[in-house]
C-alpha positions in Angstrom: 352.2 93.6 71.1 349.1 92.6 71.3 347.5 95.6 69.7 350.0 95.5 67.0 348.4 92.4 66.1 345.0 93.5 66.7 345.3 96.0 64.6 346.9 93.7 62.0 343.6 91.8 61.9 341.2 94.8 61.4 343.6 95.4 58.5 343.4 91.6 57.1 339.8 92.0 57.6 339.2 95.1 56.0 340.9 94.0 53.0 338.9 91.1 52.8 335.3 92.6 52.7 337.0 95.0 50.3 337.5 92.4 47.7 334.7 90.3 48.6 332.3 93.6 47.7 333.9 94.0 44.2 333.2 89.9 43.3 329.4 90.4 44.1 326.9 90.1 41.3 324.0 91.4 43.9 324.4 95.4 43.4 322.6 95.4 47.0 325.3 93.3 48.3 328.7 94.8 46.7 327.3 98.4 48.6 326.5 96.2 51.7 330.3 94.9 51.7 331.9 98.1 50.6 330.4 100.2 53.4 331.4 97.5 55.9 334.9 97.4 54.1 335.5 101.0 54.1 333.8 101.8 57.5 336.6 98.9 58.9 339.6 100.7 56.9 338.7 104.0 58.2 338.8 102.4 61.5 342.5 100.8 60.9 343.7 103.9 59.4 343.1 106.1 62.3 344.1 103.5 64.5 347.8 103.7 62.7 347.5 107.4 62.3 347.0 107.1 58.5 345.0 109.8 58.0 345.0 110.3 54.3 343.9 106.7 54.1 341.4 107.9 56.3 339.4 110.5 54.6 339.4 108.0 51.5 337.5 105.5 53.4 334.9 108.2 54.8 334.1 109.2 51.4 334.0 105.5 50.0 331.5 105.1 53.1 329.9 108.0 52.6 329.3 107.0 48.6 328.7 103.5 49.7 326.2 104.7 52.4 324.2 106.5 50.3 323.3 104.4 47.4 322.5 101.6 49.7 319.9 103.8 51.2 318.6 104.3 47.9 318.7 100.7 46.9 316.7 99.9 50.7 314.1 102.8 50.7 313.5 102.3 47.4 309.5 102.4 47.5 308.2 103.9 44.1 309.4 100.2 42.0 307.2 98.9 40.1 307.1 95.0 39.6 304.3 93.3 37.1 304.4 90.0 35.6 304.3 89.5 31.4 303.1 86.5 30.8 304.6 85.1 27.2 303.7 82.0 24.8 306.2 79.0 25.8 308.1 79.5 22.1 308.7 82.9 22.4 311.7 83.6 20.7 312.3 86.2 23.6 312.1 83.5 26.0 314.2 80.9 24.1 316.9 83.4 23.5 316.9 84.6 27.6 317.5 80.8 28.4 320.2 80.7 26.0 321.9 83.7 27.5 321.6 82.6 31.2 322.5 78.7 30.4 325.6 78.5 32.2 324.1 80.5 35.0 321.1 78.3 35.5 322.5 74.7 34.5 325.6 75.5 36.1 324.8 76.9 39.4 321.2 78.0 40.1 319.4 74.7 39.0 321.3 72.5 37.2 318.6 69.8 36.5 316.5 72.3 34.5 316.0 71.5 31.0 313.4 73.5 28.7 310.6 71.6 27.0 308.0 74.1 26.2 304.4 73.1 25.9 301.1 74.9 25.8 300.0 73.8 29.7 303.0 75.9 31.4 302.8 79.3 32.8 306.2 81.6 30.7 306.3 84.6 32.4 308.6 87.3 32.5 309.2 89.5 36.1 309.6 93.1 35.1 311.2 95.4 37.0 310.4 99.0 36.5 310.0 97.4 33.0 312.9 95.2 32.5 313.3 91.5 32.3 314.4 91.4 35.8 313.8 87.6 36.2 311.8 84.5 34.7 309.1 82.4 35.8 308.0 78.5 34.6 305.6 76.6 36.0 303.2 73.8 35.1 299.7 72.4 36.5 300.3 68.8 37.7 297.7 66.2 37.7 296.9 65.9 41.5 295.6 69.7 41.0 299.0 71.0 42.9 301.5 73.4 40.7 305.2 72.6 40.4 307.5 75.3 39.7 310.0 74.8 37.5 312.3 77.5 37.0 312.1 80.8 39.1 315.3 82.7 37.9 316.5 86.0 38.7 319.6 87.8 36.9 322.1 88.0 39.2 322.2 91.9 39.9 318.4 92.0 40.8 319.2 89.6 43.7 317.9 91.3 46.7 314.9 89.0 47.3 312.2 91.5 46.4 311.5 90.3 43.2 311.1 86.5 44.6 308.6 88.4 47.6 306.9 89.7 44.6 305.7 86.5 42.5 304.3 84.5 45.3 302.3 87.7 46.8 298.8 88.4 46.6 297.8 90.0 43.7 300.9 89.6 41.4 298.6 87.8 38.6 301.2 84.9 38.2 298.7 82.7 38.0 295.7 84.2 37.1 292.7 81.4 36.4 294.4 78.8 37.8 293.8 77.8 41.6 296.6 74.8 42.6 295.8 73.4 45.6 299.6 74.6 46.4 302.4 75.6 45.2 305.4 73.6 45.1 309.4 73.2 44.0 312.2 71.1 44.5 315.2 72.8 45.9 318.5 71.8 43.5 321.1 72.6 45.9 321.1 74.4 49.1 321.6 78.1 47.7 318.3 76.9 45.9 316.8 76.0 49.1 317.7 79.3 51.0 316.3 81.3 48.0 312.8 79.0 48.9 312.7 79.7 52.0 313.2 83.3 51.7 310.3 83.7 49.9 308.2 82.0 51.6 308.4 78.6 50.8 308.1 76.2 53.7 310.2 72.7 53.2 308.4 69.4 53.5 309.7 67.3 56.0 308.5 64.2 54.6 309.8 64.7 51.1 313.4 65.4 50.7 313.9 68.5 48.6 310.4 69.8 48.5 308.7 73.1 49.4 305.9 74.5 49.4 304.2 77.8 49.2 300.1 79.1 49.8 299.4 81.8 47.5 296.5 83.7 47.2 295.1 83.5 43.8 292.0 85.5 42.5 291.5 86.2 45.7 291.4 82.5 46.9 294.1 80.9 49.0 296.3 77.9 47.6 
């Protein structure tokens, strides 16, 4: 009886991860899920003797398996940053299209007011617009970030890793005594912090970053 129900629960649970893999965004993440969804199926369905069943699964792990080792050991990318004038129509008309994804989820306080003083720059990966960056210079000499955005399927962290690295010529010229950014919610936060950012204890919703700039460290 009790492995009757055991096995009802590997089921459950299989079935689960399945869907939850085909409602991710994050290509990374829907392979992650599917392996683990068909790698727990193949599992139940040799349990029950459901063989059938169970050469679909190895070959949905198998397909699974494989481009997530291409999406990990992925080592020939190429990430550079395009820096672009504030009113770029470009610009204007990526905001436009990712509105309801950054208003209404990634950072809802946001609001676009573009001005000569900011750093607009794109984040290309292997040439495309894989995410955008705004910042601005603040008057005690530190620099506040004001959007860092990434389109959801290029959400794997790398290109996040990328920006505040050594030698990624975000900002070129300018040498902030840090880098900083207030987290809008907690996904925001956990983003930060995966980065690199380190949250200030003494300011509620603040983090900060060193960044090495022109060879110099913020």
């Amino acid at each position: 009886m009790e492995t009757d129900i055991t096995l009802e629960i590997v089921g459950y649970v299989a079935s689960v991860l399945i869907i939850l893999s085909i409602t991710q965004k994050s290509i990374l993440r829907l392979r992650a899920l599917g392996l683990a969804g068909a790698l727990t199926f193949l599992v139940y369905s040799l349990a029950i003797g459901a063989y059938p069943i169970a050469v679909v699964n190895v070959i949905a792990a198998a397909v699974h398996g494989w481009y997530l080792r291409q999406l990990i050991a992925r080592k020939a990318e190429v990430f550079r940053v395009l820096h672009v004038n504030p009113d770029s129509a470009y610009l204007l008309d990526f905001l436009a299209f990712y509105n309801d994804e950054i208003e209404g989820h990634f950072q809802p306080e946001f609001v676009y007011q573009p001005n000569d003083d900011q750093v607009t720059a794109f984040i290309l990966r292997d040439m495309v617009p894989a995410g955008l960056f705004i910042g601005e210079a603040a008057d005690d000499g530190t620099f506040e970030v004001k959007l860092d955005f990434v389109i959801p399927q290029y959400r794997d962290f790398r290109i996040g890793r990328y920006v505040y690295a050594p030698g990624s010529a975000l900002l070129t010229g300018i040498a902030p005594s840090c880098v900083w950014a207030t987290a809008s919610n907690p996904d925001h936060g956990n983003y930060l912090r995966r980065v690199g950012f380190t949250e200030c204890p003494d300011q509620s919703g603040r983090y900060e970053i060193g960044i090495e700039v022109d060879g110099v460290a913020a």
